[in-house]
C-alpha positions in Angstrom: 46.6 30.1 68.9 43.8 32.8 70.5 40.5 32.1 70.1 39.8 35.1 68.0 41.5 34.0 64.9 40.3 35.0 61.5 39.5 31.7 59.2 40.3 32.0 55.5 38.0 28.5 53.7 38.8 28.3 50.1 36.0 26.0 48.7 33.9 26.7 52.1 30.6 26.4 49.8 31.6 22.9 48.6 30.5 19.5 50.5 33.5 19.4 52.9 34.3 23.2 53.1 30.6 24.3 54.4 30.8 21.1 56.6 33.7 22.6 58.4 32.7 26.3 58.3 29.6 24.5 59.9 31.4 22.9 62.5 33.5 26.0 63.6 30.5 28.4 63.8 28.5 25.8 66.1 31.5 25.7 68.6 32.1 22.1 67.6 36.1 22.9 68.2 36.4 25.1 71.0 39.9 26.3 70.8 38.1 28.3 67.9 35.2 28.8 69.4 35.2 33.0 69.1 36.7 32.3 65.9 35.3 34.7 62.3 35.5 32.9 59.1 35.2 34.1 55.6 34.0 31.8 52.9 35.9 32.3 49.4 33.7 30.3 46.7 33.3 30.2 42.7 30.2 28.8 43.3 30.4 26.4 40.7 27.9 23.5 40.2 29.6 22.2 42.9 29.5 25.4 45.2 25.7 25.7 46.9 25.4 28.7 49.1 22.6 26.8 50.4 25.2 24.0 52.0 25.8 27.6 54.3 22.4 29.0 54.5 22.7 27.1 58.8 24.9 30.2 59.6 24.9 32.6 56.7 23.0 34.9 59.7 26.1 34.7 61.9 27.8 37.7 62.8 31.0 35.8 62.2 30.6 34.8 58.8 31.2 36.2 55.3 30.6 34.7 52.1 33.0 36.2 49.2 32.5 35.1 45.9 35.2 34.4 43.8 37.9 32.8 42.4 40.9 31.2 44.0 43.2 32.1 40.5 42.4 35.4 41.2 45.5 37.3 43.0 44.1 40.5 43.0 41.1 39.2 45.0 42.8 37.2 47.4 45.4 40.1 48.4 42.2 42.1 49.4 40.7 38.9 51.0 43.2 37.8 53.2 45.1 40.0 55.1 44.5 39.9 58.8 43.6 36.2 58.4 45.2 34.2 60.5 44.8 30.4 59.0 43.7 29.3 55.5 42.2 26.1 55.0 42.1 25.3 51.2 39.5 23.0 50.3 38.9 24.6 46.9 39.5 21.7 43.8 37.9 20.5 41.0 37.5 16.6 42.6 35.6 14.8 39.9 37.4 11.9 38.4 35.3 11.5 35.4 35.2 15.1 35.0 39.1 14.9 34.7 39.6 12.4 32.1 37.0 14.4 29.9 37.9 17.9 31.0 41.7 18.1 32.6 42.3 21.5 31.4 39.9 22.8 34.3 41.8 20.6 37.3 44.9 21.6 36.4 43.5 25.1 36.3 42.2 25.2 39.7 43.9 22.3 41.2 47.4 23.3 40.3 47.6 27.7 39.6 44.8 27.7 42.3 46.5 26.3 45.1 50.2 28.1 43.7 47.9 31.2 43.6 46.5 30.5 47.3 50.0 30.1 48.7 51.2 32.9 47.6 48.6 35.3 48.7 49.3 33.5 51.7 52.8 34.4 52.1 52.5 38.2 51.2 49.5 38.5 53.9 51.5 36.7 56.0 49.1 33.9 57.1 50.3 32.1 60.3 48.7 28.7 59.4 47.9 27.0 56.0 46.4 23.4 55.1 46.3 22.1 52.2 43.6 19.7 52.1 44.4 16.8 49.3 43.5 13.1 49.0 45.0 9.6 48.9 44.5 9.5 45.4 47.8 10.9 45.0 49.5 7.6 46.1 48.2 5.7 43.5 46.5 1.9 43.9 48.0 -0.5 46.4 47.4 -4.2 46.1 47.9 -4.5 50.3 48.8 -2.3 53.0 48.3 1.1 53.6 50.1 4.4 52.1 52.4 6.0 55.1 53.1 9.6 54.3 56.6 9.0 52.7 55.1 7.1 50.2 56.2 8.0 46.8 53.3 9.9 44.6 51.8 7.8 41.8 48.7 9.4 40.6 46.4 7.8 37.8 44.6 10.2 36.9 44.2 13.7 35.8 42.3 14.8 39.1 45.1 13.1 41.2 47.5 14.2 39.1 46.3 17.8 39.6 46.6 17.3 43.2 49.9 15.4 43.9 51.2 18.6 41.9 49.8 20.8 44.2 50.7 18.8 47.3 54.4 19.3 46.0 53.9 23.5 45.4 52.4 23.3 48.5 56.0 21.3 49.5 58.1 24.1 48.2 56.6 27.0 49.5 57.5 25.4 52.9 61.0 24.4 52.1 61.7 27.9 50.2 60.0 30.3 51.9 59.1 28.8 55.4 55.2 29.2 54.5 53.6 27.4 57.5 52.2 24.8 55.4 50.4 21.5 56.2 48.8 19.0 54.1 46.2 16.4 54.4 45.4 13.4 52.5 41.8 11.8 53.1 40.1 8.8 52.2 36.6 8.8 50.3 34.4 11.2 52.2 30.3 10.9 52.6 27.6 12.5 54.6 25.1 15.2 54.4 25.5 17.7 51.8 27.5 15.8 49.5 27.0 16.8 45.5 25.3 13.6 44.0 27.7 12.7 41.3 29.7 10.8 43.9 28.7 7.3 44.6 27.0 7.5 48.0 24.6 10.2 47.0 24.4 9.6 43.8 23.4 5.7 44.3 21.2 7.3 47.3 19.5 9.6 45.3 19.1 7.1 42.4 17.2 4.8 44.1 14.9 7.5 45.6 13.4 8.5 41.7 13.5 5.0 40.9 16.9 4.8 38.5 19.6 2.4 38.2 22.7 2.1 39.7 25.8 2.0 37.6 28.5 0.0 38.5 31.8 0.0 37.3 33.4 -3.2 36.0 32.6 -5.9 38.9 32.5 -3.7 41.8 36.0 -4.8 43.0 37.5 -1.7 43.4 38.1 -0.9 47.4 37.7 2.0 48.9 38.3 3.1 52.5 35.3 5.4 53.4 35.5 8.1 55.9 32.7 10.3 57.6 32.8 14.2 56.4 32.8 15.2 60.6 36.0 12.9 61.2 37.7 14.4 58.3 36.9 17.8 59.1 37.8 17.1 63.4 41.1 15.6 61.7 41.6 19.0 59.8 41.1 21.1 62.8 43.7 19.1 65.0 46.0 19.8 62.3 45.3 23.7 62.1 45.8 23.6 65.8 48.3 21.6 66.3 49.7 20.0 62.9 53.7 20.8 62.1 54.2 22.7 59.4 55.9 21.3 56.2 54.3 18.1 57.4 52.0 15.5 55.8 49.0 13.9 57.7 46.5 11.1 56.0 43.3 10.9 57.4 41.8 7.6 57.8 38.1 6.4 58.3 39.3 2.7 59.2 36.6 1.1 57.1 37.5 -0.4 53.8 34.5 -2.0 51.4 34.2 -2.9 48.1 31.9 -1.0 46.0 29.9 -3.5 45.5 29.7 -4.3 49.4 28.7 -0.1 49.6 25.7 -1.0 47.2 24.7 -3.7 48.8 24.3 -1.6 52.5 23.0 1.1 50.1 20.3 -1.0 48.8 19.7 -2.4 52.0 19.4 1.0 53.3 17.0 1.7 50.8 15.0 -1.3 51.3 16.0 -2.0 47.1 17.6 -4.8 45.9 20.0 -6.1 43.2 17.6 -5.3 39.8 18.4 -1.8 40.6 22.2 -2.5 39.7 23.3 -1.8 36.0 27.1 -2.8 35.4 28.2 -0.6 33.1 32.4 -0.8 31.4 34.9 0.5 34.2 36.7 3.8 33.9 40.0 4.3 32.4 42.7 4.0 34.7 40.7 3.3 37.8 42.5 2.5 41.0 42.1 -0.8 42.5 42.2 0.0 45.9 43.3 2.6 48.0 44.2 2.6 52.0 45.9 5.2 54.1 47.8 4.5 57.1 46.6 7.5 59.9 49.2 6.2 62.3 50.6 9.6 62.4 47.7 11.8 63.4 46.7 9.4 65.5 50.2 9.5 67.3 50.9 13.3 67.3 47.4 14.8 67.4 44.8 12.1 68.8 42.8 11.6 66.4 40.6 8.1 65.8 37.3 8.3 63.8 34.4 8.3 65.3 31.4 7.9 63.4 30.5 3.9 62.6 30.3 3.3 58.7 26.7 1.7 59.5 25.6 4.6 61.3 26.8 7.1 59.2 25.5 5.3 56.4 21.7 5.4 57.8 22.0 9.0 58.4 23.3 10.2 55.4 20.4 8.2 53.6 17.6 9.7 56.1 18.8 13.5 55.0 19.1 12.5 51.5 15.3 11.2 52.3 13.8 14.0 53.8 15.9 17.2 51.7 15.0 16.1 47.9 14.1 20.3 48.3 18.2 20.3 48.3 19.4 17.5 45.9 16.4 17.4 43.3 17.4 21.1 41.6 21.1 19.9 41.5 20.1 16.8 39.7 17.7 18.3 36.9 20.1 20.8 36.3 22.7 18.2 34.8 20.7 15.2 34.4 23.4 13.8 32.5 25.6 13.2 35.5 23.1 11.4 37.3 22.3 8.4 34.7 26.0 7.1 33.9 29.0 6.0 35.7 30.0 7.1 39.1 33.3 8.2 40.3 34.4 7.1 43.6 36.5 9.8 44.4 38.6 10.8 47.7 37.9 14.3 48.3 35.2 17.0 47.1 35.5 20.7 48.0 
């Protein structure tokens, strides 16, 4: 690929989607180094224009606001683009068992929308960015990408059904598709209904932690920079119709992530509330990045501890960023987390 191409990011106002539009306007990934990128984001209460206000001055960039089921709007958004990253989901668990209508809105006619706007403007690269989710729970081992889909929830659901769209408009119409599946993402930026900031950010104003059930539930935990490096070496180099998982290589408990959180925090256990456990929550999850590691090179990179210690000191010092997002839906902030996979 030249290093002039033109960057479609669905979602690129979201935690992950601004991290990478980040990362390509800095010249983290230098194959794309001269690259443009425009940003196409609902701006939900999950889309902050402020997660791009670090190069909303660049020359490169352009922010359009808007919706991913619109067809009309992405047939004047995308041609001349050469590769579409689609980040853009609903990616709330508990959201999804109240409210499914809305994931299966954007999760599902979204990404069918997406694809084909993507075939008519006749995009050269496509990734669809999903989760592990998809797989299910698994008692031991790790998912390899042939593994059967066995979602649990509405949210997973929404994007195992998506992944398989995605599938077809490969197989039917040679769309040069890839998809990714990621473990549970953290870092800066991140809305605080998931459990790292949201346990973070608890702490801070002096509230409780809810904990589902006994805190069993596993979860391997990945840093929002290795995800995002992981996504680039598949836009560069990823075969199309193919499926990658992207790994972090460290698994905890949640309970064991409270305890470093508290830690972190210099709290301890009084803070923790156990509250009932959520309808068909996963036990454990663990994705096998043999693959990309094989065929692209890619091994994480950032250390769960450090990582960790970071995302807490920006949490610390930009309550500026997180405090408005938390008074304007308290209610999220006081009840049971979701420890989700992916977040756009």
């Amino acid at each position: 690929m030249s290093r002039s191409n033109r960057v479609a990011v669905t979602g690129g106002a979201g935690f992950i989607g601004s991290h990478y539009v980040r990362q390509i306007l800095s010249g983290a990934y230098p194959e794309f180094a001269d690259a443009s990128v425009v940003v196409l984001d609902k701006l939900t209460y999950a889309g902050n224009e402020e997660n791009l206000a670090p190069v909303s001055a660049d020359r490169r960039f352009e922010l359009v606001v808007g919706d991913v089921c619109d067809a009309d709007l992405l047939a004047d958004v995308l041609p001349g683009v050469d590769v579409v990253v689609h980040f853009a989901a609903e990616s709330h668990v508990d959201r999804s068992i109240t409210g499914p209508a809305d994931f299966m809105h954007t999760n599902v006619q979204g990404t069918h929308t997406v694809l084909n706007a993507c075939l008519d403007a006749g995009v050269r690269r496509v990734v669809q960015v999903s989760t592990d989710e998809v797989y299910g729970s698994i008692d031991a081992g790790s998912w390899t990408e042939d593994h059967p889909l066995e979602p649990n929830s509405p949210y997973s659901a929404s994007k195992a059904s998506a992944d398989l769209v995605a599938r077809s408009y490969f197989r039917t119409y040679g769309l040069p598709v890839c998809v990714t599946r990621c473990s549970n993402n953290y870092g800066r930026y991140q809305f605080p209904e998931k459990i790292i900031p949201l346990f973070i950010t608890n702490l801070l104003e002096g509230e409780e932690l809810p904990l589902y059930g006994d805190g069993s539930n596993v979860r391997d935990w990945l840093h929002v920079d290795d995800h995002c490096r992981a996504i680039q070496l598949v836009v560069e180099g990823g075969r199309p119709g193919d499926v990658y998982n992207i790994g972090g290589g460290t698994e905890l408990t949640n309970r064991d992530l409270t305890a470093q959180l508290l830690k972190e925090t210099g709290s301890d256990w009084s803070s923790v509330r156990h509250v009932p456990d959520r309808p068909g929550h996963d036990q454990r999850y663990s994705v096998d990045w043999t693959k990309i590691k094989n065929e692209l090179g890619y091994t994480p990179r950032v250390d769960l501890a450090d990582g960790l210690a970071d995302t807490v000191r920006w949490y610390v010092e930009n309550e500026a960023w997180w405090g408005p997002l938390r008074r304007a839906a308290p209610q999220r902030h006081t009840g049971p987390h979701s420890p989700t996979g992916v977040t756009a």
